[in-house]
DRENMI-988142 format. One record per residue: x, y, z of N, C-alpha, C in turn. Coordinates in steps of 0.2 Angstrom, whole numbers, padded with zeros to 4 digits, always signed. Layout:
REM DRENMI-988142
XYZXYZXYZ;...
REM end
This chain:
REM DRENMI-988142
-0032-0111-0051-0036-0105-0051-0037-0103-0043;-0035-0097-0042-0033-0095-0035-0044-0091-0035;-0043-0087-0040-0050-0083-0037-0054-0086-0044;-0062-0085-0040-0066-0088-0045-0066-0082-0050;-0071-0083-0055-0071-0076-0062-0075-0072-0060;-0079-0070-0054-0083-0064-0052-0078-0060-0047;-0072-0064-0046-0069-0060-0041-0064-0057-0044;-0062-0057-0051-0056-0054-0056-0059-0047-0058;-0055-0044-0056-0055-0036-0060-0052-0036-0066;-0058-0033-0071-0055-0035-0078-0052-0027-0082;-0053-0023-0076-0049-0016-0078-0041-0016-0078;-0039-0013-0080-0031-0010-0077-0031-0008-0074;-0026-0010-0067-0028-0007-0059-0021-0005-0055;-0022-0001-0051-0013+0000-0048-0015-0007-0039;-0013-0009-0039-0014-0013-0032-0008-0011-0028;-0012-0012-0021-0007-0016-0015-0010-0021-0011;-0004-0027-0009-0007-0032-0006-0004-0029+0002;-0010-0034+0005-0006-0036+0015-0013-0036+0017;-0010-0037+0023-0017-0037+0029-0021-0032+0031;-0017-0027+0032-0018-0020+0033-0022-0020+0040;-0022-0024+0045-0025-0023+0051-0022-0017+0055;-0028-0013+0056-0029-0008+0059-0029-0001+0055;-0027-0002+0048-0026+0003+0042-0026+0011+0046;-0020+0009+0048-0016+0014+0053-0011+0022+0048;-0008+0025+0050-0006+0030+0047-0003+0027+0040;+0002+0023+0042+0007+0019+0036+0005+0018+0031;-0004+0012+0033-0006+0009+0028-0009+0016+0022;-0011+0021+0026-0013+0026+0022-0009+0030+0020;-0001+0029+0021+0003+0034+0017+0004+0029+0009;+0003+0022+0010+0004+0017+0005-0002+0018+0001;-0010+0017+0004-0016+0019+0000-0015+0025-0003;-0011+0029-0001-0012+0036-0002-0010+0035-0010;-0002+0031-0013+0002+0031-0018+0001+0028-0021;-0006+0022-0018-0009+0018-0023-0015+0022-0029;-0020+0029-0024-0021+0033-0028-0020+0036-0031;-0012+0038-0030-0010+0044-0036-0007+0042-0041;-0003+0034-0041-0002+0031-0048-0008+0029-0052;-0014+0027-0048-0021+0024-0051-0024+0030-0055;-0023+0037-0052-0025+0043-0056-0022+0045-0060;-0015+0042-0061-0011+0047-0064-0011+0043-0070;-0010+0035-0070-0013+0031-0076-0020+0031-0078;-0025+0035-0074-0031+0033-0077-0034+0027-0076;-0031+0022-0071-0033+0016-0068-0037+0015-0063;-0043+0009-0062-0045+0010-0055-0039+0006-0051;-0041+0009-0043-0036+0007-0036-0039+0001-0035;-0034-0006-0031-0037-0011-0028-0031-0012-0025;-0033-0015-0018-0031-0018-0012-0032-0026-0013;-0028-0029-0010-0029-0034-0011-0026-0036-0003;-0035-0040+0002-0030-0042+0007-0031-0048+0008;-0032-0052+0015-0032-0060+0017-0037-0058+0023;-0040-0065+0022-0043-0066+0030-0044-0077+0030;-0043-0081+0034-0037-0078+0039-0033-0072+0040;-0029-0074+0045-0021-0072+0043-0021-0077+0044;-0014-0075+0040-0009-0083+0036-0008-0087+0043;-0006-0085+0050-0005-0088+0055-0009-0094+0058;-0018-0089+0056-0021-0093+0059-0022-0101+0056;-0019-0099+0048-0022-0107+0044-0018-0110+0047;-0010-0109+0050-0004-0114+0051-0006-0117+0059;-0010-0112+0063-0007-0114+0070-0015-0114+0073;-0017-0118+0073-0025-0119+0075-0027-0116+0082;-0021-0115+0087-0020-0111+0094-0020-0103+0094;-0016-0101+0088-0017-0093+0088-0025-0090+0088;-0023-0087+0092-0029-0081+0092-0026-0075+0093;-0028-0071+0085-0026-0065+0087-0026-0059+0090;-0024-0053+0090-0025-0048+0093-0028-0042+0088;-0033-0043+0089-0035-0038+0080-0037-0030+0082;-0033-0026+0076-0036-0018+0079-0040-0017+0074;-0044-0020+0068-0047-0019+0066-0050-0026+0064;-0056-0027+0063-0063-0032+0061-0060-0032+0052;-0062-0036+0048-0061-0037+0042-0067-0033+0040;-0073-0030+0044-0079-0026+0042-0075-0021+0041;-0073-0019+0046-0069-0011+0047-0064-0011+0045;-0060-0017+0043-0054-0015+0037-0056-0013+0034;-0062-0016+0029-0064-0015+0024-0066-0005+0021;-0070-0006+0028-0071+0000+0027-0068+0005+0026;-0062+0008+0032-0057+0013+0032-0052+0009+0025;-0052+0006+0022-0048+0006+0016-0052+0009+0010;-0059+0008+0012-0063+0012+0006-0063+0019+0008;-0062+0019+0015-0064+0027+0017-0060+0032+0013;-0054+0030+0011-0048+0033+0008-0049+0036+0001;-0053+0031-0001-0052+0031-0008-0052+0025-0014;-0050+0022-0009-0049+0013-0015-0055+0013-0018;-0055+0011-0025-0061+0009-0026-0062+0001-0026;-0058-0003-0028-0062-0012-0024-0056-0014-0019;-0060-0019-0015-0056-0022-0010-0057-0028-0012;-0051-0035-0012-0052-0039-0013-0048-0044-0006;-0053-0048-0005-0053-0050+0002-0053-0059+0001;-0046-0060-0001-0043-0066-0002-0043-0073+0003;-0045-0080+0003-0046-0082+0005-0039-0085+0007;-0035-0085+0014-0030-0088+0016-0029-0094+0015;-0027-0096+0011-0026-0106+0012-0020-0109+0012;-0019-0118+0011-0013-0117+0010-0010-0119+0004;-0016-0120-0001-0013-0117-0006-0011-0111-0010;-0015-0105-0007-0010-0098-0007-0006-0099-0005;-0001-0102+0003+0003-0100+0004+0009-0104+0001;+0007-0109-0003+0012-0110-0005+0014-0108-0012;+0012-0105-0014+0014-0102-0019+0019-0096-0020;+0023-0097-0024+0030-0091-0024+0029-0085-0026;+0031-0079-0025+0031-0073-0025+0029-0071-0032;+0033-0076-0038+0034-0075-0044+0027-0079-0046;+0025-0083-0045+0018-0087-0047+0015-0083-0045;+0013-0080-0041+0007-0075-0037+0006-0067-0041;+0011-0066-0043+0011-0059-0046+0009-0062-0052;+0012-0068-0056+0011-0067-0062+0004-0072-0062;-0001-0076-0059-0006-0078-0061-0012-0077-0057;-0010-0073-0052-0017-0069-0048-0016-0061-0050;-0011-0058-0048-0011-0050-0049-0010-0050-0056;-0007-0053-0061-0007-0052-0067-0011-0055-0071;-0012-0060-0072-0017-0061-0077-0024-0064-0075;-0026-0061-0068-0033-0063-0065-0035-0057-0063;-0031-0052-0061-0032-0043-0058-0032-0040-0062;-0027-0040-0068-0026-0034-0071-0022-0027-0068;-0018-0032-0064-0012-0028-0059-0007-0025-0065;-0005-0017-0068-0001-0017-0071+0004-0012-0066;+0001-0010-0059+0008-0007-0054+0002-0011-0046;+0010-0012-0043+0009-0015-0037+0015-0010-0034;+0011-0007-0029+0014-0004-0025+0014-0007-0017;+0023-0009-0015+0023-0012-0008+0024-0010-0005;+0024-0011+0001+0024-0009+0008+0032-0008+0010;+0038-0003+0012+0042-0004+0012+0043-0009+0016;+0042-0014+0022+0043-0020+0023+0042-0026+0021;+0036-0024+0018+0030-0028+0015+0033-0037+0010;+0034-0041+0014+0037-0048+0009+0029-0051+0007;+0030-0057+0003+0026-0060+0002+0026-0067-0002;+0023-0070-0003+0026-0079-0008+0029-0082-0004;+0028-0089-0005+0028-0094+0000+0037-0092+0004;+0038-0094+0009+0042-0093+0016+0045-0086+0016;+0041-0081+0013+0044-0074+0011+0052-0075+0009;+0055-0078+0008+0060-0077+0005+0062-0074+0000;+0060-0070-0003+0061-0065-0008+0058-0059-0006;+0061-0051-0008+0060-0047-0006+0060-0041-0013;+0060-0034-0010+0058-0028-0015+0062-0030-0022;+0069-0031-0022+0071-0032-0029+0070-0038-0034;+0067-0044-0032+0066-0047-0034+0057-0047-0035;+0054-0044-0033+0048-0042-0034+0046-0038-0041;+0051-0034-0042+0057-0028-0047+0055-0031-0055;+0060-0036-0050+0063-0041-0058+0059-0046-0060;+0054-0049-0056+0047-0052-0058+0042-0049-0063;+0042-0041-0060+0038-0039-0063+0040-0034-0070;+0046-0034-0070+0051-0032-0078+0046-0039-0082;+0047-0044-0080+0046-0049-0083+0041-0048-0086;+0034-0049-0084+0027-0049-0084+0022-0043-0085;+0027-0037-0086+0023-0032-0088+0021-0027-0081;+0023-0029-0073+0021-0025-0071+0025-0021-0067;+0025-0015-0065+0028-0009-0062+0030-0010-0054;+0035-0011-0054+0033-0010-0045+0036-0006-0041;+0033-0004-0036+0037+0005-0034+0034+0003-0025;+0040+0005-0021+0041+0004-0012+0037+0011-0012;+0031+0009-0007+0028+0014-0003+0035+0015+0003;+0033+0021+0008+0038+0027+0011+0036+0023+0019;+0039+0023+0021+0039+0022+0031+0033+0026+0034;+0032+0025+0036+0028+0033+0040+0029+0032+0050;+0032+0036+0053+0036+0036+0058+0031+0039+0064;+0032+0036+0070+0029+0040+0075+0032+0042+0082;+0038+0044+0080+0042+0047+0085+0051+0044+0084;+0054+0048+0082+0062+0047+0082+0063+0040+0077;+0065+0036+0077+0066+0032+0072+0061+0022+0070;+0056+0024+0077+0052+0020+0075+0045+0021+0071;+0047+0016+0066+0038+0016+0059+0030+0013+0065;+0028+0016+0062+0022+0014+0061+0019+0009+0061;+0017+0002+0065+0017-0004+0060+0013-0007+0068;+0005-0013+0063+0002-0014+0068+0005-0018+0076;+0010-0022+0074+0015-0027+0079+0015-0020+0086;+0018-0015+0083+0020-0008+0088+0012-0005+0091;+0008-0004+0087+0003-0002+0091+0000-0005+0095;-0002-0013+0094-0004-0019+0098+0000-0019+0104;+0007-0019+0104+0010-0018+0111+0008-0011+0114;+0007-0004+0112+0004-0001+0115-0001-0001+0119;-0007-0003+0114-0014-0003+0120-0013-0011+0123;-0010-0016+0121-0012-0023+0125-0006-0022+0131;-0002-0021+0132+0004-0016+0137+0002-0011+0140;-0001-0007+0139+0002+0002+0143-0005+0004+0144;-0010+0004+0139-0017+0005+0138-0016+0013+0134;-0013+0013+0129-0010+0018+0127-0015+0023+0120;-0021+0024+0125-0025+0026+0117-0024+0031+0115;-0021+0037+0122-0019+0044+0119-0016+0044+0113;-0012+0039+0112-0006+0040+0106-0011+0037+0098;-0015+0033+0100-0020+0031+0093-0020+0037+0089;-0024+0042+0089-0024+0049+0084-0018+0050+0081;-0014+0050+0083-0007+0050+0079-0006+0042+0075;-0005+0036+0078-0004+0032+0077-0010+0029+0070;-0017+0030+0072-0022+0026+0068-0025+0031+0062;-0025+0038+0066-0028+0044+0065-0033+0042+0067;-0036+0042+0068-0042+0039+0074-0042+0036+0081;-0049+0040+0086-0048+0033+0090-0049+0027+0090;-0047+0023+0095-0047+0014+0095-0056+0014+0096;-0059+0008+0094-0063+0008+0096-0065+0001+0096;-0070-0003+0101-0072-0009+0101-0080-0007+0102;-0085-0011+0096-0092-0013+0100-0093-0019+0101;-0101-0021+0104-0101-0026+0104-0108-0025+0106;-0113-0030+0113-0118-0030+0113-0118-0030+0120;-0123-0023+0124-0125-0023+0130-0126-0029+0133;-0125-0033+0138-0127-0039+0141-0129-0037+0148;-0134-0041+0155-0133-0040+0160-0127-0040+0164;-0125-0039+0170-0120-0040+0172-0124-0041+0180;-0120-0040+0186-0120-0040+0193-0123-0037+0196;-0124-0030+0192-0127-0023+0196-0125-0021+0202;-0116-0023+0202-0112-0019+0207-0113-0013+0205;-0111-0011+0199-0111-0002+0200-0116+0001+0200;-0122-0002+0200-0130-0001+0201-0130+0002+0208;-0127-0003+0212-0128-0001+0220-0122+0002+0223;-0116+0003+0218-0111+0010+0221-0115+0014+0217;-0118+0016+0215-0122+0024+0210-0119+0025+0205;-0117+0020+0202-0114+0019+0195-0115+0015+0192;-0120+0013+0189-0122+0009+0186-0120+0008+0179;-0119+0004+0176-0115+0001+0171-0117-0002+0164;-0114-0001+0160-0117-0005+0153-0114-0011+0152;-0113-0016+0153-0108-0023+0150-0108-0024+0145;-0101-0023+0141-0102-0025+0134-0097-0032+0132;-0102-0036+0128-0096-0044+0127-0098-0041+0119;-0089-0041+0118-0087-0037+0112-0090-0043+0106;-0091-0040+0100-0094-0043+0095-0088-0047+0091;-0083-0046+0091-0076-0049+0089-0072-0052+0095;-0071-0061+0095-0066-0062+0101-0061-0061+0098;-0060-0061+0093-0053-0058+0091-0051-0050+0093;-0054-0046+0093-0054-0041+0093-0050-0037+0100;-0044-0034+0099-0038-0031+0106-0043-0027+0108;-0040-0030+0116-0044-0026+0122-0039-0021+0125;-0037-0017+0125-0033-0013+0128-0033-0014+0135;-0026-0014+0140-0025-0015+0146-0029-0015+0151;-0030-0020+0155-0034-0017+0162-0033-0010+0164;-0038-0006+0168-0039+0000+0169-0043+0005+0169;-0046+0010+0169-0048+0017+0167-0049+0021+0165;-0053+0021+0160-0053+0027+0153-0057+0029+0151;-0055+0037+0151-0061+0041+0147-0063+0040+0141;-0071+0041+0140-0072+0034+0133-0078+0040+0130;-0079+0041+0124-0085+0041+0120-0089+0037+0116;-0094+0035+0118-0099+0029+0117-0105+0032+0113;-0107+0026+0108-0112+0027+0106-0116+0021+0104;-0123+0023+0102-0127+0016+0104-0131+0016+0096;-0130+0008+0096-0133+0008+0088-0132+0011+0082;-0124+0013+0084-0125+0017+0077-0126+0023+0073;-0127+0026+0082-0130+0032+0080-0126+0039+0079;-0125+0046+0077-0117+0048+0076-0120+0052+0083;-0124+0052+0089-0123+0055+0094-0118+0051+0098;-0113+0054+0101-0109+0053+0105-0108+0056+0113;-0109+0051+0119-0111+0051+0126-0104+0051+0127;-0100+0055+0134-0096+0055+0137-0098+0048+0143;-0093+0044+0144-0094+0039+0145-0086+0036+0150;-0087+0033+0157-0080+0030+0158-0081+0021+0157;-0077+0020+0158-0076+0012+0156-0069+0008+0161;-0071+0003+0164-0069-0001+0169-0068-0008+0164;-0059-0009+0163-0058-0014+0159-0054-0018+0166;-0056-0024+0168-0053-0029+0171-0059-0034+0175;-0054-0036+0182-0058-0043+0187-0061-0040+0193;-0062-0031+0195-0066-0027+0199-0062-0032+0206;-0057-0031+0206-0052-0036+0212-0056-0033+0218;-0058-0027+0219-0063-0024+0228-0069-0029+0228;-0070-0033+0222-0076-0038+0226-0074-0044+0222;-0067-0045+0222-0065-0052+0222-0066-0056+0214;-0064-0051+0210-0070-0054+0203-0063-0058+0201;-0066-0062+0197-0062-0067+0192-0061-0067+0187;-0065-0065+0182-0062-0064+0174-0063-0055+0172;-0062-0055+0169-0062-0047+0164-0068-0047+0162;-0070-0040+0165-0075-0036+0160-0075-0030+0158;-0079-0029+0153-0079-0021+0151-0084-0018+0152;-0086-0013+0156-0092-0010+0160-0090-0003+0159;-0094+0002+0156-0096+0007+0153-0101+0009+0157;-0100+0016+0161-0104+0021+0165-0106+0027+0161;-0109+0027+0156-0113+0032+0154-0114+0039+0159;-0112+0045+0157-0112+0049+0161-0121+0055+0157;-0124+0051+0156-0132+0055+0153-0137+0049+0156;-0142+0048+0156-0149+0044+0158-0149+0043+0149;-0149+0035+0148-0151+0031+0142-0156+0027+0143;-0158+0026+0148-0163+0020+0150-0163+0013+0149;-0165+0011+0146-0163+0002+0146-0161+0000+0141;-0155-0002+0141-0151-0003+0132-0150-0008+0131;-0152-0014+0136-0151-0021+0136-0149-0023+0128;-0146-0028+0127-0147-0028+0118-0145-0027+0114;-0145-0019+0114-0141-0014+0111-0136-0015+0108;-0132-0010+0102-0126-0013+0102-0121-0007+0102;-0117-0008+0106-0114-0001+0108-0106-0002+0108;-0105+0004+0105-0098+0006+0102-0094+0011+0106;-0089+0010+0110-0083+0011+0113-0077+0017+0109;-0078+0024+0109-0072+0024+0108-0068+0026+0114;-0062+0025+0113-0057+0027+0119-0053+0032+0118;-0054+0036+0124-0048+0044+0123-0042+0044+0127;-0044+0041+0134-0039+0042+0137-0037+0037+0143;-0032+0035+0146-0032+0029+0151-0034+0036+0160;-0036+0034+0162-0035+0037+0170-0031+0034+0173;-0032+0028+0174-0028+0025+0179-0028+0016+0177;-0024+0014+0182-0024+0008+0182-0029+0004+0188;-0032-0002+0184-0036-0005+0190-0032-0005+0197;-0037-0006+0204-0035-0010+0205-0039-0008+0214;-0036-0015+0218-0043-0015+0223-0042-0009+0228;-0047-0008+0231-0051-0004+0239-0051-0006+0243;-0049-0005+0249-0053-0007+0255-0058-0008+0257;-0063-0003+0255-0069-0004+0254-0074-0001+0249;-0078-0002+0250-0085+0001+0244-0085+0009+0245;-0082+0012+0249-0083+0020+0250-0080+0023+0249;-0073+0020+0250-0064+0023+0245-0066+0021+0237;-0069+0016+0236-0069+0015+0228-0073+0019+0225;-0080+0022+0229-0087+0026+0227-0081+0033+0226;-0076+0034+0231-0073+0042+0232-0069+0041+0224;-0065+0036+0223-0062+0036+0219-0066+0037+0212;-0069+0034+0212-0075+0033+0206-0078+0039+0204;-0079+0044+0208-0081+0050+0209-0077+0055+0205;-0070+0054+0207-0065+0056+0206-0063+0057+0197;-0063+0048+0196-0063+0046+0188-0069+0051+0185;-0074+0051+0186-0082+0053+0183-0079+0061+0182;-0075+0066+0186-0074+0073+0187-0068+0073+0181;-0064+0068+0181-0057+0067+0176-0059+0067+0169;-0065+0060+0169-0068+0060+0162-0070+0067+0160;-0075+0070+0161-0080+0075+0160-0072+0082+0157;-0068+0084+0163-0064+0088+0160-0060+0086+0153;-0059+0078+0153-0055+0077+0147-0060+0077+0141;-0066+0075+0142-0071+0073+0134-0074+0081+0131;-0074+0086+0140-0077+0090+0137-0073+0099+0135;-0066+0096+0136-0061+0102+0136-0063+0105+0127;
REM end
């Protein structure tokens, strides 16, 4: 028995399985198909994903690179339309389990899966060794329907898929391209903490945030015009953001420091949410504290015409 009996959908339901980190364009062209079979049967929709990832049960050294929080999957997959999410637990008894076992004794006779719609890449059952046609003919067998969700492409002949967008922002810092890619901007929060009050004493004083997911992708060191907000709140502050080791005074690990461009006061605490629109530039050191101050300047007049165009 893979799921206990409170977590079996006892309706007829259209599903799709994966991970769906980052429930980027793709994954919403596949949500999309899942509700217009689930309407057009008269069925509720369900998702079915994993947390771990399967990687993390095998390799107790990965640490991933996450675009989205298992919170925030959750969320933007409800945001769509899904009506349940079912958030399976990774083990290695799921993984060992074959494509044909898993359809026929979790999505079929514990879901009430009678269409599964997959992911055009989409494998699944123990070593994925089996693929779309055999998924086909399993479910000829067992009563359920299977039908390939469509590609969804973001330039000339490359799809859409989280592996591509994680080389984007963890590589290039590339969050211009997010809005196409996620439909959304990227975003990271976490919790205001003190810092060094270097940029206190350049006249930039700073928000440090030590993100709430260490899993969670940091886009490249660098410069970027950012929209912040605090708590939750849907006011949105134009804001720049310093992701690195501040090499003009010698630093040694990465941080992320948020220059609020309005007076917030003291947000110690706080929990404050990042989103990212565009990179300026790339880190890197000064001469001194007065080219960094002119540069900084400079950044501050960049942000303001990008947030407020």
């Amino acid at each position: 028995m893979i799921l206990s009996p409170k977590s079996c959908v006892s309706t007829p339901c259209v599903a799709t399985i994966g991970c769906f980190d980052g429930v980027h364009r793709g994954h919403q062209l596949l949500l999309a198909l899942v509700l217009e079979k689930a309407r057009a049967g008269g069925m509720r929709s369900l998702v079915v994903t994993f947390d771990p990832l399967p990687r993390q049960v095998f390799d107790a050294g990965f640490r991933p690179q996450l675009l989205t929080t298992l919170d925030e999957r959750e969320y933007y997959i409800r945001k769509v339309g899904i009506d349940d999410v079912l958030v399976l637990p990774f083990t290695r008894e799921l993984a060992a389990m074959s494509a044909e076992s898993f359809m026929q004794q979790v999505l079929r006779n514990q879901l009430g899966v009678e269409v599964l719609v997959n992911g055009y890449d989409n494998r699944f059952g123990h070593g994925r060794n089996e693929g779309f046609d055999d998924y086909v003919r399993y479910g000829r067998q067992m009563g359920i329907e299977v039908v390939r969700g469509d590609v969804a492409k973001m330039g000339g002949d490359v799809a859409v898929s989280s592996t591509a967008i994680r080389r984007m922002l963890a590589e290039d810092g590339a969050v211009e391209r997010m809005p196409d890619c996620l439909t959304r901007l990227y975003a990271i929060s976490g919790t205001i903490v003190p810092g060094e009050h270097i940029g206190h004493e350049l006249g930039f004083p700073t928000a440090n945030l030590c993100p709430e997911n260490t899993f969670k992708l940091i886009p490249a060191s660098g410069v970027y015009a950012v929209w912040v907000s605090i708590d939750g709140s849907a006011e949105r502050l134009p804001a720049m953001m310093n992701i690195g080791t501040r090499p003009t005074f010698e630093g040694t690990h990465k941080t992320l420091e948020a220059h609020i461009l309005s007076d917030v006061g003291d947000i110690y605490g706080h929990r404050l949410t990042v989103s990212f629109v565009a990179r300026l530039r790339e880190e890197r050191r000064f001469e001194s504290s007065e080219l960094l101050v002119r540069q900084l300047q400079h950044d501050r007049d960049c942000t303001l015409r990008i947030l407020m165009k």
